[in-house]
C-alpha positions in Angstrom: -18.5 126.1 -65.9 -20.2 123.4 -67.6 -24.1 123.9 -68.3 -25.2 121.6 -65.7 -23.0 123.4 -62.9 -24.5 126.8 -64.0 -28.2 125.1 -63.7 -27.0 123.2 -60.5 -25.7 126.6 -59.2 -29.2 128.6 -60.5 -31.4 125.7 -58.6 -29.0 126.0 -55.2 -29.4 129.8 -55.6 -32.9 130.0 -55.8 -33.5 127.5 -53.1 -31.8 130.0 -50.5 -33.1 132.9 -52.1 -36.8 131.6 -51.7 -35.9 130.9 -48.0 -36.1 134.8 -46.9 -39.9 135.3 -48.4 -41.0 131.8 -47.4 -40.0 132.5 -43.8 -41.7 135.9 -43.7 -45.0 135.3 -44.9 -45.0 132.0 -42.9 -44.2 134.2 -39.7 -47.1 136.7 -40.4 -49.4 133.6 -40.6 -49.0 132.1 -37.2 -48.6 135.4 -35.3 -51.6 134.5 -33.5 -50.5 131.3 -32.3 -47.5 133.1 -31.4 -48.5 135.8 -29.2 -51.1 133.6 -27.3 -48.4 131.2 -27.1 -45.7 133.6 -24.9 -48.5 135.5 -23.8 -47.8 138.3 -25.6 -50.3 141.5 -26.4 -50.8 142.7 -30.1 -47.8 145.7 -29.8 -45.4 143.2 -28.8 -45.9 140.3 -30.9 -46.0 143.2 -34.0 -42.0 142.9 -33.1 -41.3 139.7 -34.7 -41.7 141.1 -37.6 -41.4 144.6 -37.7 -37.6 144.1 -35.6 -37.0 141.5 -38.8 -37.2 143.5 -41.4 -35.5 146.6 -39.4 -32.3 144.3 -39.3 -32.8 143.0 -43.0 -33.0 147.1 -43.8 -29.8 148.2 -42.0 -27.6 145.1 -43.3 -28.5 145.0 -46.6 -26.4 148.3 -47.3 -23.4 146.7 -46.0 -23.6 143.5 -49.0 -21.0 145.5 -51.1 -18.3 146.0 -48.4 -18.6 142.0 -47.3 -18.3 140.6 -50.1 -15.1 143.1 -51.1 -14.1 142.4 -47.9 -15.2 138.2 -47.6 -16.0 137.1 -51.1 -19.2 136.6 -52.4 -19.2 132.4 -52.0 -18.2 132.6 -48.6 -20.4 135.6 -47.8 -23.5 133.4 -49.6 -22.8 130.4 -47.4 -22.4 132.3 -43.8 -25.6 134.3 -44.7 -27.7 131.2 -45.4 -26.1 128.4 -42.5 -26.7 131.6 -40.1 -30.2 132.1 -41.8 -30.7 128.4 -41.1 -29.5 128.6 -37.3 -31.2 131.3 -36.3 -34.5 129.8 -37.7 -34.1 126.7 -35.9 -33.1 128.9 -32.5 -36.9 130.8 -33.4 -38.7 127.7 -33.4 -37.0 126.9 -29.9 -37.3 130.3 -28.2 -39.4 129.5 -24.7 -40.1 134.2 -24.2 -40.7 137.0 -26.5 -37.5 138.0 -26.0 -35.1 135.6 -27.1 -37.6 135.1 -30.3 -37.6 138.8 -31.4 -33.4 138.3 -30.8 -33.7 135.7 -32.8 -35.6 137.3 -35.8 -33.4 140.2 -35.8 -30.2 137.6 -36.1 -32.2 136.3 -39.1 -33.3 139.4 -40.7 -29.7 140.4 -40.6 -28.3 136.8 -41.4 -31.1 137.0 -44.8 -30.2 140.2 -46.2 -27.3 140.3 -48.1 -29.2 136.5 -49.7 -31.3 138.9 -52.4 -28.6 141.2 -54.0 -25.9 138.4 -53.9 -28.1 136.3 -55.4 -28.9 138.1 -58.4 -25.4 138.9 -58.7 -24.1 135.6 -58.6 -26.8 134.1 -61.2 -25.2 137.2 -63.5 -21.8 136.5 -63.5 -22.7 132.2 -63.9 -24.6 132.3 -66.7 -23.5 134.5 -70.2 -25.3 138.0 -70.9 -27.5 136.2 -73.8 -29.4 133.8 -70.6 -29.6 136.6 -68.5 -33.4 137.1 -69.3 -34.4 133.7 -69.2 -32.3 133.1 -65.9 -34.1 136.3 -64.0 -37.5 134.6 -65.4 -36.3 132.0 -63.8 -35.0 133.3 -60.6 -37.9 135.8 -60.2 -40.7 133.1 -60.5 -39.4 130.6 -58.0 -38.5 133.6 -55.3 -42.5 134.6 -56.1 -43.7 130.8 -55.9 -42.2 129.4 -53.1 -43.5 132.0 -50.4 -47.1 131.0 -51.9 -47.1 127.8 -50.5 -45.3 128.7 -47.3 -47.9 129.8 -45.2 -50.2 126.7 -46.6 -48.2 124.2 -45.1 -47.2 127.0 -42.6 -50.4 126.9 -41.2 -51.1 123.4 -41.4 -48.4 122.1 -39.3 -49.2 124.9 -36.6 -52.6 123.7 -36.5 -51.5 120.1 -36.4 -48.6 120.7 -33.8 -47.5 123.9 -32.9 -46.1 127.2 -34.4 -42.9 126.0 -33.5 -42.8 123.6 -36.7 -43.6 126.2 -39.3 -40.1 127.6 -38.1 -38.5 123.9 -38.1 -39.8 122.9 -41.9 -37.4 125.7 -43.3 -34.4 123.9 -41.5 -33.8 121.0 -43.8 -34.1 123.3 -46.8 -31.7 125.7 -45.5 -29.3 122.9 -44.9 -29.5 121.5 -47.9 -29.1 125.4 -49.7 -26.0 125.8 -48.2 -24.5 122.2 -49.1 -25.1 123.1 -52.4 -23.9 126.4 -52.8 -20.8 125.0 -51.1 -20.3 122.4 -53.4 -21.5 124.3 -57.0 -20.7 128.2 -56.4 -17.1 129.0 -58.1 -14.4 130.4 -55.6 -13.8 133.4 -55.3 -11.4 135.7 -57.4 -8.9 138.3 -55.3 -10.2 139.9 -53.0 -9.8 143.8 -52.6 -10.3 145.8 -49.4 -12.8 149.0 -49.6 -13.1 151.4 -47.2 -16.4 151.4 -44.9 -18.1 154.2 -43.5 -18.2 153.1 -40.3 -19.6 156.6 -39.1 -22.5 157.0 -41.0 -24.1 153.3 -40.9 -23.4 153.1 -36.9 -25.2 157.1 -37.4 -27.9 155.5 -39.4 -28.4 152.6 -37.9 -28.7 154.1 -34.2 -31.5 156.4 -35.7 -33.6 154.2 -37.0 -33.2 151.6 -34.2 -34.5 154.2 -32.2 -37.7 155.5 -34.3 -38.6 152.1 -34.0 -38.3 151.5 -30.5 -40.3 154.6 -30.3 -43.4 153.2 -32.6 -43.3 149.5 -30.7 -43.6 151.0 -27.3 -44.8 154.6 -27.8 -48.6 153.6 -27.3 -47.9 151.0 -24.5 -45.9 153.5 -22.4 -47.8 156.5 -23.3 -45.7 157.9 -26.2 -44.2 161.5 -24.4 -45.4 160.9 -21.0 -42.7 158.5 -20.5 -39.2 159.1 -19.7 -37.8 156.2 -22.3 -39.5 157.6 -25.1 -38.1 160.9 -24.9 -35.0 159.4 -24.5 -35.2 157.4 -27.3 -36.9 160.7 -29.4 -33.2 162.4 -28.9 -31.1 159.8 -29.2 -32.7 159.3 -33.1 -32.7 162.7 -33.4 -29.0 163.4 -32.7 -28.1 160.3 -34.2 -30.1 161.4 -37.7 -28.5 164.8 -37.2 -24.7 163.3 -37.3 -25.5 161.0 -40.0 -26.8 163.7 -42.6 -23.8 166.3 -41.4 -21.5 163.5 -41.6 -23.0 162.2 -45.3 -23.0 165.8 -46.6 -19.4 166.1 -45.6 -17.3 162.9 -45.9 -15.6 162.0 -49.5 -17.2 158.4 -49.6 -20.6 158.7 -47.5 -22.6 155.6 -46.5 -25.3 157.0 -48.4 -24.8 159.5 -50.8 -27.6 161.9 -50.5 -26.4 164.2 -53.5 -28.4 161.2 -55.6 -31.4 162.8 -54.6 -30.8 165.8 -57.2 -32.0 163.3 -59.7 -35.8 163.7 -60.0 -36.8 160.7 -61.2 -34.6 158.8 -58.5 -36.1 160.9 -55.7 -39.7 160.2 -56.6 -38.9 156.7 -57.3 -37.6 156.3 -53.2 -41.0 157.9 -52.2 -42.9 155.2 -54.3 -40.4 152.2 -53.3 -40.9 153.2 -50.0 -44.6 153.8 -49.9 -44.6 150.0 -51.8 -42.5 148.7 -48.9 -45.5 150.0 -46.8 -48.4 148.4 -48.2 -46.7 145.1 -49.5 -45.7 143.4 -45.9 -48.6 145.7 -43.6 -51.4 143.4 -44.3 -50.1 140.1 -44.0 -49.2 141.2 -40.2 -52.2 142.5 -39.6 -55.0 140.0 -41.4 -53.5 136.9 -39.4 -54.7 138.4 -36.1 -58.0 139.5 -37.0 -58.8 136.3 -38.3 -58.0 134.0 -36.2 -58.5 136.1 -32.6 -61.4 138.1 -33.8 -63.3 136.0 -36.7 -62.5 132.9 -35.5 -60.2 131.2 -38.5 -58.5 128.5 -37.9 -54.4 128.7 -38.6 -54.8 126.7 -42.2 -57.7 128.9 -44.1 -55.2 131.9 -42.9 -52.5 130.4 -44.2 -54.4 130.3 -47.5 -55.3 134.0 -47.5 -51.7 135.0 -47.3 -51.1 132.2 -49.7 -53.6 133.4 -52.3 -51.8 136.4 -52.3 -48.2 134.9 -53.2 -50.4 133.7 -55.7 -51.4 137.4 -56.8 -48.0 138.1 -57.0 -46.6 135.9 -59.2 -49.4 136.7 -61.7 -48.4 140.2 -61.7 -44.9 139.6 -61.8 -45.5 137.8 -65.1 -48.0 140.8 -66.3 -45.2 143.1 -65.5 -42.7 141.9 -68.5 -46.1 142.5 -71.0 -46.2 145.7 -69.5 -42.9 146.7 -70.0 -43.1 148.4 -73.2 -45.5 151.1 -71.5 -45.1 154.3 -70.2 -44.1 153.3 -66.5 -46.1 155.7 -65.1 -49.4 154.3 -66.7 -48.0 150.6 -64.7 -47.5 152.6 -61.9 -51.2 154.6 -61.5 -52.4 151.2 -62.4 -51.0 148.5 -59.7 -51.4 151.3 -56.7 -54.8 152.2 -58.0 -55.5 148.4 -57.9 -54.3 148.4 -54.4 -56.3 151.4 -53.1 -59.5 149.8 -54.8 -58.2 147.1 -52.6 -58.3 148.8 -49.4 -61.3 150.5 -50.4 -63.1 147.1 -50.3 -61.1 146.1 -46.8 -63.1 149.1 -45.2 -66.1 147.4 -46.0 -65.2 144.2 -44.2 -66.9 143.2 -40.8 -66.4 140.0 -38.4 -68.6 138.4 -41.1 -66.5 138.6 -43.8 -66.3 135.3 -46.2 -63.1 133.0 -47.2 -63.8 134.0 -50.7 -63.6 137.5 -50.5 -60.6 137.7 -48.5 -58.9 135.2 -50.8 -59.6 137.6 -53.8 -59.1 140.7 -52.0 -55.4 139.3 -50.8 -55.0 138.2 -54.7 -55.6 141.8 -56.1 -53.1 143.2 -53.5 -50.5 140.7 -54.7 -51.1 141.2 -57.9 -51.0 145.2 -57.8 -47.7 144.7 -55.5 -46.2 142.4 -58.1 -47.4 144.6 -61.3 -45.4 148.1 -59.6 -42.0 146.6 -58.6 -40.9 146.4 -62.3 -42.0 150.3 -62.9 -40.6 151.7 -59.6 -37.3 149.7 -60.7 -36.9 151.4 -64.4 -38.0 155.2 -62.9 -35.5 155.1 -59.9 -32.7 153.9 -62.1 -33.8 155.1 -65.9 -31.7 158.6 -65.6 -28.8 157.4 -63.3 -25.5 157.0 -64.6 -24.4 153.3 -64.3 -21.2 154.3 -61.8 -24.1 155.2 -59.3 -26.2 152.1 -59.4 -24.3 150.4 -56.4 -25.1 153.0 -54.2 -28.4 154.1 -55.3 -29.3 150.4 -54.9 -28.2 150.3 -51.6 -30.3 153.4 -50.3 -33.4 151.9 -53.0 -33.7 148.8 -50.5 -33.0 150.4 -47.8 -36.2 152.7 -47.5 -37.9 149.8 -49.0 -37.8 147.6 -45.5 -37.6 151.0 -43.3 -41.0 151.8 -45.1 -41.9 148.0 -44.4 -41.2 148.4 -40.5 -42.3 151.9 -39.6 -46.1 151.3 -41.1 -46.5 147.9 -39.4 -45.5 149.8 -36.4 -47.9 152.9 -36.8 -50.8 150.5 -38.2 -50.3 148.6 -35.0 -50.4 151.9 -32.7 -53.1 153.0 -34.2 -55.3 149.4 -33.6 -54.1 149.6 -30.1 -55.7 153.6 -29.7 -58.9 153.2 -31.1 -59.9 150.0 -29.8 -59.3 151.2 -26.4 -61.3 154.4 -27.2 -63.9 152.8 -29.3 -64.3 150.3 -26.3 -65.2 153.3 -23.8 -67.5 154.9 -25.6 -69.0 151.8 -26.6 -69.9 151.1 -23.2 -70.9 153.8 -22.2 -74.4 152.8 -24.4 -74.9 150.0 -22.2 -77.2 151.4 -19.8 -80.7 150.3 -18.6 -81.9 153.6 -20.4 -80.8 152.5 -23.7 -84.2 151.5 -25.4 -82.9 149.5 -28.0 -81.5 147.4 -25.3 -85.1 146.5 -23.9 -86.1 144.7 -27.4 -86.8 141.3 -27.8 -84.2 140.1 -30.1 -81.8 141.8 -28.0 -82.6 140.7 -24.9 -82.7 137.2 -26.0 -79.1 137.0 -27.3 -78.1 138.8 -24.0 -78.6 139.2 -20.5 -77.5 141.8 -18.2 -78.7 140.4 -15.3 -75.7 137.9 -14.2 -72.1 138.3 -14.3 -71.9 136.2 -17.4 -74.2 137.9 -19.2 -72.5 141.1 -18.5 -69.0 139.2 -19.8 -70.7 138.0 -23.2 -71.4 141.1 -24.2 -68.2 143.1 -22.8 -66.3 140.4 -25.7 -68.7 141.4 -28.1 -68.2 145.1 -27.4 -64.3 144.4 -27.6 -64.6 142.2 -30.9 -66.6 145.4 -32.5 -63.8 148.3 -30.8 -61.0 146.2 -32.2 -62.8 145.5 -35.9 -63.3 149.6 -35.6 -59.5 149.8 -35.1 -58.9 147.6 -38.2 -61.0 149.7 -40.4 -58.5 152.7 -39.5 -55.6 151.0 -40.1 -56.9 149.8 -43.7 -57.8 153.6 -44.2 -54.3 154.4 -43.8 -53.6 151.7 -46.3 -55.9 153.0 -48.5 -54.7 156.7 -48.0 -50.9 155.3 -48.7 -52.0 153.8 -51.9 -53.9 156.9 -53.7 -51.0 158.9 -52.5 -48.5 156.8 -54.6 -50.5 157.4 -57.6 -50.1 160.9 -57.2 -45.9 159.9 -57.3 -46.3 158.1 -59.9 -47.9 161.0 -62.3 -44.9 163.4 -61.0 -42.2 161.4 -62.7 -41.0 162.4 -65.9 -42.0 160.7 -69.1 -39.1 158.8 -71.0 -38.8 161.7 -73.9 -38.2 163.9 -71.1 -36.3 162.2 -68.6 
C-alpha cells in the first residue's frame, strides 16, 4: 500500500471506530427526553443503555471466530452499515420496545468495530508507525465522543431526540464507503472451531442477571414469579458454562488464565473501571434535567467536559508509563473516589461549573487507569494467550458496565420511594417548624395545590436522597479498586 492509502485507511478507520463512543455518550445525554418521550419510568428507560452494552459485552468475544470465519474487511463493513441501520431504525422507534431492540442490534452490530480496528491499523502500517498510528487512533476515538453530546444535545433541544440518533447516519455511511473502497482484501480464509456451548451458556446467564436487575425492583425482586424464573435459568445456565469451560479442549473462555495473579487482579480492576466509567453519564442526564431543571444543551456539555477529561488523561497516561503501574493505578481511582466524594455533597442547587469540573476529573482519572490495568492484566501472560485473555478482559469490562447501571438504578428507585414516605410522614399540622413564617409563605396546605407543590418538592428531595446513594456506591467502588491495585505484583516480582 502506498502511504496515502495507509493514511486514507487510518482516517476511514477512525471515523467508524469513533462512531461506537459518539453514539453512547450522546444516548446517555438525552435519556430524559427519551423516557418522557415514550412515557417511560426511570428503570425502563435505564435499558437503552444498560441492554447496549450487554449486547456489545457478549459479541465482542465472538470477533476472532468472524473474522476467521468472514474476513476482517468484510466483517468491518457489515459491522458498521449494520451499526449505521440500526441507529437510523433508533431514531425512528415510535415504543420503548422496538428502541431497546434496536440498541441491542447496535450494541451487537458495534462490537467487533474496537478490536478489528486496532487490528487492522497494525497490519496497514509497518511496526516502526505503530506508536504514532495508536497516538493517532487513540486521540480521535477520545475526541470525537467529546463533542457528541454537545451537538447531541443541541439538536434535541432544537427538534427532538430523534436527531441526535439521525446526525450519526451520514457519518456511518460515509465510514463504510470508505472502508469499502481503501481496506485491502482479505487473505485465505481459515475455519476455527466455535464453542458454540459455552457462549449460548454464557450468554443465557448473563441475559438473565440482567433481566433480573432491570425489573427486580419494579416487580418486587423474589415476590414475583418471573424473577425467580429468571434467578434459575442464570443460575443453571452459569452452572453449564463453568462445567462445560473446565471440561472442553478449546473453551469459550478459558478460565485456567485466572491462575495468573496479576491477570486475575487486573479483571477485578477492568471490571470495577467498566463500572464507574459509563454509570454516571446514565445517571447525571436525569437528575439534571427532571430534577435541577437543565436544559438538554448544558447536559450535553457536562458529559462533554468529561470526553474532554478523558483525552487529557489519555495523553498523561504515555508520561506515566515509565512508572510503577500500581502508583497510576492508586492515583486515577483515588482521583475518582475524591470525585464521588465531592458528588455526595451535591444538592438540587448545584452549579454548571462544578459539575463541568467534577465530570472532567472522572474523565481524566478513567483515562489515566486504562493504560495501567492494560500492562498488569497482560504484563505476565505469555503472548499465545493474549487472544483469549483479551476476549474475557472486554468482556467483564461491559458486563461490569451494565450490571452497576442496573443496581445504581434499583437502588434510586428504593430509596426514593422510602425516603418519600417517611418524608411525609413530617407533614403534619403538629410539625412546628411548619407553622413559621418563611415556611408558610412559600407553601400552603390549605388547597389542593398547595398540598401538590409541596408533595414535588418532597419527591425532588426523596429522589436527590436516592442519588446520593448511588454516588456512595460509586464512591465505595472506586476506594475498593485502589485496594486491587496495591495487591498486584511489582514488575521485579511479577
Amino acid at each position: 500500500m502506498t502511504p496515502a492509502q495507509r493514511y486514507l485507511t487510518l482516517a476511514t478507520v477512525v471515523l467508524g471506530s469513533s462512531l461506537y463512543g459518539t453514539a453512547l455518550l450522546t444516548t446517555s445525554t438525552i435519556l430524559p427526553q427519551m423516557q418522557g418521550a415514550l412515557s417511560a419510568t426511570q428503570d425502563e428507560i435505564a435499558w437503552v443503555m444498560t441492554f447496549n452494552i450487554l449486547a456489545t459485552a457478549v459479541v465482542t468475544p465472538m470477533t476472532g471466530w468472524l473474522v476467521s470465519r468472514f474476513g476482517t474487511k468484510r466483517v468491518m463493513i457489515w459491522s458498521i452499515a449494520c451499526f449505521t441501520a440500526a441507529t437510523m431504525l433508533c431514531g425512528m422507534a415510535q415504543s420503548l420496545e422496538m428502541l431497546v431492540l434496536w440498541r441491542i442490534l447496535q450494541g451487537g452490530a458495534g462490537a467487533p468495530v474496537i478490536p478489528l480496528s486496532q487490528t487492522i491499523l497494525f497490519d496497514t502500517f509497518p511496526r516502526r508507525q505503530h506508536t504514532m498510528v495508536m497516538a493517532i487512533f487513540g486521540m480521535a476515538v477520545a475526541v470525537a465522543p467529546a463533542f457528541g453530546p454537545v451537538f447531541g444535545g443541541y439538536l434535541s433541544e432544537m427538534h427532538s431526540w430523534r436527531w441526535s440518533f439521525y446526525m450519526l447516519v451520514p457519518i456511518g455511511i460515509a465510514s463504510t464507503v470508505g472502508m469499502a473502497l481503501t481496506l485491502p482484501a482479505d487473505k485465505l480464509l481459515s475455519k476455527v472451531r466455535f464453542d458454540w456451548t459455552g457462549f449460548i451458556a454464557l450468554a443465557t446467564a448473563l441475559a438473565a442477571v440482567q433481566l433480573v436487575l432491570a425489573r427486580g425492583v419494579r416487580l418486587d425482586w423474589f415476590e414475583s414469579t418471573e424473577i425467580v424464573v429468571e434467578c434459575l435459568v442464570a443460575a443453571i445456565a452459569f452452572y453449564v458454562f463453568l462445567v462445560h469451560s473446565l471440561g472442553a479442549s478449546h473453551p469459550f473462555v478459558n478460565l485456567k488464565l485466572l491462575s495468573d495473579r496479576n491477570y486475575a487482579i487486573g479483571l477485578a480492576l477492568v471490571t470495577i473501571y467498566g463500572m464507574l466509567n459509563f454509570t454516571p453519564m446514565v445517571l447525571l442526564p436525569p437528575l439534571l434535567q427532571q430534577q435541577a431543571g437543565f436544559p438538554d444543551m448544558l447536559v450535553g456539555q457536562v458529559i462533554g467536559s468529561r470526553g474532554v477529561g478523558m483525552l487529557v488523561g489519555f495523553m498523561t497516561a504515555g508520561f506515566m508509563s515509565r512508572i510503577d503501574p500500581r502508583i497510576s493505578m492508586a492515583f486515577g481511582f483515588g482521583l475518582q473516589t475524591v470525585a464521588g466524594l465531592w458528588m455526595l455533597t451535591f444538592d438540587l442547587n448545584v452549579t454548571m461549573e462544578i459539575l463541568v469540573i467534577n465530570s472532567a476529573i472522572q474523565g481524566f482519572a478513567v483515562g489515566v487507569v486504562w493504560v495501567p490495568i492494560t500492562v498488569v492484566a497482560f504484563g505476565t501472560l505469555e503472548a499465545k494467550h493474549y487472544a483469549e485473555a483479551s476476549s474475557i478482559f472486554h468482556l467483564l469490562r461491559n458486563i461490569g458496565s451494565s450490571f452497576f447501571i442496573s443496581l445504581s438504578i434499583a437502588e434510586i428507585v428504593r430509596t426514593t420511594g422510602a425516603n418519600y414516605s417517611r418524608m411525609t410522614e413530617m407533614i403534619t399540622p403538629y410539625n412546628r417548624a411548619l407553622a413559621m413564617p418563611d415556611v408558610t409563605g412559600g407553601w400552603n396546605f390549605d388547597t389542593v395545590q398547595g398540598l401538590a407543590r409541596i408533595a414535588r418538592e418532597i419527591g425532588r428531595q426523596a429522589t436527590m436522597i436516592g442519588y446520593l446513594n448511588a454516588f456512595m456506591m460509586y464512591t465505595v467502588a472506586s476506594g475498593l479498586a485502589v485496594v486491587f491495585a496495591l495487591l498486584v505484583r511489582g514488575r521485579k516480582a511479577a
